[in-house]
Each structure stands twice: as structure tokens, then as C-alpha cells.
ZADO-167133 format. One record per residue: chain; x, y, z of N, C-alpha, C, O, CB in turn; residue number from 1. Coordinates in steps of 0.2 Angstrom, whole numbers, plus 5000, padded with zeros to 4 digits. Glycine has a CB too. Example, Ala and Ser with C-alpha at 12.3 -4.5 7.8 and 13.67 -1.06 7.14 Angstrom:
// ZADO-167133
[A; [5066; 4972; 5039]; [5062; 4978; 5039]; [5066; 4984; 5039]; [5071; 4983; 5042]; [5057; 4978; 5045]; 1]
[A; [5064; 4989; 5035]; [5068; 4995; 5036]; [5064; 5000; 5039]; [5067; 5006; 5040]; [5070; 4997; 5029]; 2]
***
This chain:
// ZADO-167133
[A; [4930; 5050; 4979]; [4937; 5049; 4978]; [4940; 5043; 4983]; [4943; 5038; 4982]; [4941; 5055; 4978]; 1]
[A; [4938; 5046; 4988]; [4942; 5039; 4997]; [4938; 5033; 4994]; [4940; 5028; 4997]; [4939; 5042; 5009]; 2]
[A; [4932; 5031; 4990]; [4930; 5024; 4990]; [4933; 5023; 4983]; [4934; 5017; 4982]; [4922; 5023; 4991]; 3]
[A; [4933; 5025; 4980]; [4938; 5023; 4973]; [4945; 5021; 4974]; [4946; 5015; 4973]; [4939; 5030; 4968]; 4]
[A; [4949; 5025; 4978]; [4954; 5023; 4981]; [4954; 5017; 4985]; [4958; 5013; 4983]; [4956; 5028; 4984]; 5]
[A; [4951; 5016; 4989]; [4952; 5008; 4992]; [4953; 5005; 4990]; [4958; 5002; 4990]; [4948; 5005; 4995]; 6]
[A; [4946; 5005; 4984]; [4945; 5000; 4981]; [4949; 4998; 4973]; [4948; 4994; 4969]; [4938; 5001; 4980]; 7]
[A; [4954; 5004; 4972]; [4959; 5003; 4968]; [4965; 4998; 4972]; [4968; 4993; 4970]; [4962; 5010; 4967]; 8]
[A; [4965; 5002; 4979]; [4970; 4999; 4984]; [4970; 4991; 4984]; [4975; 4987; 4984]; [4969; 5001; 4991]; 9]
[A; [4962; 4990; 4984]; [4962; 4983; 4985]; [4964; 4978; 4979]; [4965; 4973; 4981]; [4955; 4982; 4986]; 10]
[A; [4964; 4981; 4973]; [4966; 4979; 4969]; [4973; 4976; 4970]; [4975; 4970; 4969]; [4964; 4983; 4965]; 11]
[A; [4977; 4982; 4971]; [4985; 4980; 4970]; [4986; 4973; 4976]; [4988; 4968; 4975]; [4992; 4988; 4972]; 12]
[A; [4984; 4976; 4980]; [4984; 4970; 4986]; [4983; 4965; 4984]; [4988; 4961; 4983]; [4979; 4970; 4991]; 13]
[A; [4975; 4962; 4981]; [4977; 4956; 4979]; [4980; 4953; 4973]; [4980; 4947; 4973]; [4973; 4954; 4979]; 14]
[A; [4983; 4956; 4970]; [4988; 4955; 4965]; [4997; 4951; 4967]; [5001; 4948; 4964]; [4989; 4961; 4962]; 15]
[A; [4995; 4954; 4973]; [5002; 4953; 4975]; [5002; 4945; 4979]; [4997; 4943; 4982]; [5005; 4959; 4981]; 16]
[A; [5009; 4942; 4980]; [5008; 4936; 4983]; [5002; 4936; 4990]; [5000; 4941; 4991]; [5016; 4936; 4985]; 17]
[A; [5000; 4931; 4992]; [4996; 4932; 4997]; [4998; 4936; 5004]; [4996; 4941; 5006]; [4995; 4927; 4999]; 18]
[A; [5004; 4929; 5007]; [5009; 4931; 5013]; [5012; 4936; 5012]; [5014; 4938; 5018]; [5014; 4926; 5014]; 19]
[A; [5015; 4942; 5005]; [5017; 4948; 5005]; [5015; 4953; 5010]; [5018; 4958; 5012]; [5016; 4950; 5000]; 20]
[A; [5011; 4952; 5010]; [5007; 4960; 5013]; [5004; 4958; 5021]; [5003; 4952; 5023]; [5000; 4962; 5007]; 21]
[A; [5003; 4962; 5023]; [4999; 4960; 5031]; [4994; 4969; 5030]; [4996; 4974; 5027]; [5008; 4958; 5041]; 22]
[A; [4988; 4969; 5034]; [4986; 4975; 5035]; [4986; 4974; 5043]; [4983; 4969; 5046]; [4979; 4977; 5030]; 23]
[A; [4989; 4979; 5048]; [4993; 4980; 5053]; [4985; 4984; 5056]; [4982; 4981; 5061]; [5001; 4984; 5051]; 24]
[A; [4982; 4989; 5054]; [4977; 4991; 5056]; [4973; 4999; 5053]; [4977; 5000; 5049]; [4978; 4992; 5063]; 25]
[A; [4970; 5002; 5054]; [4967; 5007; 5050]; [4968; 5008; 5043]; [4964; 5004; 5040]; [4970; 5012; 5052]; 26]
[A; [4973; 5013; 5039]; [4978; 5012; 5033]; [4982; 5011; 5034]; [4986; 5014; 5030]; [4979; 5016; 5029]; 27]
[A; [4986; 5006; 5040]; [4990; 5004; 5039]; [4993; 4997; 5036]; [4989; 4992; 5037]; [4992; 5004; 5044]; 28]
[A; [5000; 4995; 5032]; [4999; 4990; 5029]; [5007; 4991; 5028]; [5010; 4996; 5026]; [4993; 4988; 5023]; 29]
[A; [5011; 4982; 5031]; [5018; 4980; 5028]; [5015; 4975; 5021]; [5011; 4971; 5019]; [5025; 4975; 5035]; 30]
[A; [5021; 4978; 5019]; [5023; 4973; 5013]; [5031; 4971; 5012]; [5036; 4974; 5014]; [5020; 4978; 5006]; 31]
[A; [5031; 4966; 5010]; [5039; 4964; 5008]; [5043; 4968; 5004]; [5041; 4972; 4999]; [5039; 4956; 5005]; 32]
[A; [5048; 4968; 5006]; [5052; 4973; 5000]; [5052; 4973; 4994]; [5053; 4978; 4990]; [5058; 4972; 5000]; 33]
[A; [5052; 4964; 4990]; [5052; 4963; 4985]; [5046; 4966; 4982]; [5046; 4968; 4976]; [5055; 4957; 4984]; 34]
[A; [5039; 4966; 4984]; [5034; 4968; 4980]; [5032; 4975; 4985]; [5026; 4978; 4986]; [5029; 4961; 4979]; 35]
[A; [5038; 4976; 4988]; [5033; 4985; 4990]; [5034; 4989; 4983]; [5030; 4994; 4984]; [5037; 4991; 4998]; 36]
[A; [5037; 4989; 4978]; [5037; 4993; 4972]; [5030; 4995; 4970]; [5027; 5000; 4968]; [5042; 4990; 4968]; 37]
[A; [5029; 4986; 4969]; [5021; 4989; 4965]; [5014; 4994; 4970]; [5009; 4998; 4969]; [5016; 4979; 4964]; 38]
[A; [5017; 4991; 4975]; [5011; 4997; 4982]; [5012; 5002; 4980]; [5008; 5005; 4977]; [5013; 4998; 4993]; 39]
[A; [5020; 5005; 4980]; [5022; 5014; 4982]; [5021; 5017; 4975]; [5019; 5022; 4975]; [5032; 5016; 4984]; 40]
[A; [5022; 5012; 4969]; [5019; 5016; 4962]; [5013; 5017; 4964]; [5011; 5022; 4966]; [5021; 5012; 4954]; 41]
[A; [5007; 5012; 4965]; [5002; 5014; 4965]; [4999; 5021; 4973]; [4995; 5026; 4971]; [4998; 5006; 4964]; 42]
[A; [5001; 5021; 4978]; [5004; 5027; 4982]; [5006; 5032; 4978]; [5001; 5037; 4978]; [5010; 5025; 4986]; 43]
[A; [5011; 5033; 4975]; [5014; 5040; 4970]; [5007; 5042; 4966]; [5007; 5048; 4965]; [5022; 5037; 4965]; 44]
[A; [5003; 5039; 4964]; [4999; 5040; 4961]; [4995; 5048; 4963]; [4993; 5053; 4959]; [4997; 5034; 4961]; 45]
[A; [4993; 5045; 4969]; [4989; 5050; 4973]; [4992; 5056; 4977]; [4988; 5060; 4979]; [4986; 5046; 4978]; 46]
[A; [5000; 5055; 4978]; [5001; 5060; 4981]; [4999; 5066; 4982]; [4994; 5066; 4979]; [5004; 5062; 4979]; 47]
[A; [5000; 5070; 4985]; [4997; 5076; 4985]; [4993; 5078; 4993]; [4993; 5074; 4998]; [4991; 5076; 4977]; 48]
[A; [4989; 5086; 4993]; [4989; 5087; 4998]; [4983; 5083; 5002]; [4981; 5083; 5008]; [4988; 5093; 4997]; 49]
[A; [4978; 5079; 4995]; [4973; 5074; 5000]; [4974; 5067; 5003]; [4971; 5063; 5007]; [4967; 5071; 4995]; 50]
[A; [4981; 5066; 5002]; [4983; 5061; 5003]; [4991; 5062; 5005]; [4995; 5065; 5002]; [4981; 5056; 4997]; 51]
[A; [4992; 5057; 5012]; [5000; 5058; 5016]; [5002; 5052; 5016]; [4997; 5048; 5016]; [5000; 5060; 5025]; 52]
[A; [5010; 5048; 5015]; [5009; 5042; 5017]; [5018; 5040; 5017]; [5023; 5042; 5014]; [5004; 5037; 5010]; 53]
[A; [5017; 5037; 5022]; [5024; 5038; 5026]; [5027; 5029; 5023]; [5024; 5025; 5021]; [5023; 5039; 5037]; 54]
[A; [5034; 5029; 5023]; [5036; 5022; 5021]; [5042; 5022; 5027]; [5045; 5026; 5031]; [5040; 5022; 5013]; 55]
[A; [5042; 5012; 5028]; [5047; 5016; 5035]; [5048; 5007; 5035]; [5043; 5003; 5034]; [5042; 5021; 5045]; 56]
[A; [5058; 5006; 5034]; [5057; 4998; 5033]; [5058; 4994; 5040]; [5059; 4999; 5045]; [5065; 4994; 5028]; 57]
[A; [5057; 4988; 5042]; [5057; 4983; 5047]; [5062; 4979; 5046]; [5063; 4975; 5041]; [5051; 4979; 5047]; 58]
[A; [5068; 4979; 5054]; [5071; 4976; 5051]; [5068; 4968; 5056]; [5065; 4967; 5061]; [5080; 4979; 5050]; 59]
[A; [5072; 4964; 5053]; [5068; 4956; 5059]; [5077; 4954; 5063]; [5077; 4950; 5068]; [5064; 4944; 5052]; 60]
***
């Protein structure tokens, strides 16, 4: 399931503008506001007790 998932992950990632997204370290990763929608639907997806995922905005 955790390599299915990445590799779903990886998917949305690159779909999205390039410069949108940054991966910060571990499972960590910003994305711009305008395209964090498509991230958090695919996130909601998995919900649940195997999976935790926190959202948290940046301001500059």
C-alpha cells in the first residue's frame, strides 16, 4: 500500500505546475495555494488511521 501511495503521490506532483510545489524533506512538501486543492483531495483520499497529514499555511 505505502509504494502505491507514493507512487500515486508522484503522480499528482507532477501534474502540477513545476515551481508549485517544493518537497522540503521526508513526507514533507509546500505547495502554492492555488494548486494545493488538487494535493489535499488526493490526501483525503487516504485518510484514516494508516495515514496522518497535517496542513499548515506560510505566510512570506
Amino acid at each position: 500500500m505505502r509504494r502505491w501511495f507514493y507512487t500515486q503521490l508522484e503522480r499528482v506532483l507532477l501534474r502540477l505546475p513545476v515551481k508549485s510545489w517544493c518537497k522540503v524533506g521526508g513526507s514533507v512538501y509546500t505547495v502554492d495555494k492555488k494548486h494545493s486543492h488538487k494535493f489535499r483531495e488526493f490526501l483525503k483520499r487516504f485518510d484514516g488511521p494508516e495515514l496522518e497529514w497535517y496542513e499548515f499555511k506560510i505566510r512570506d
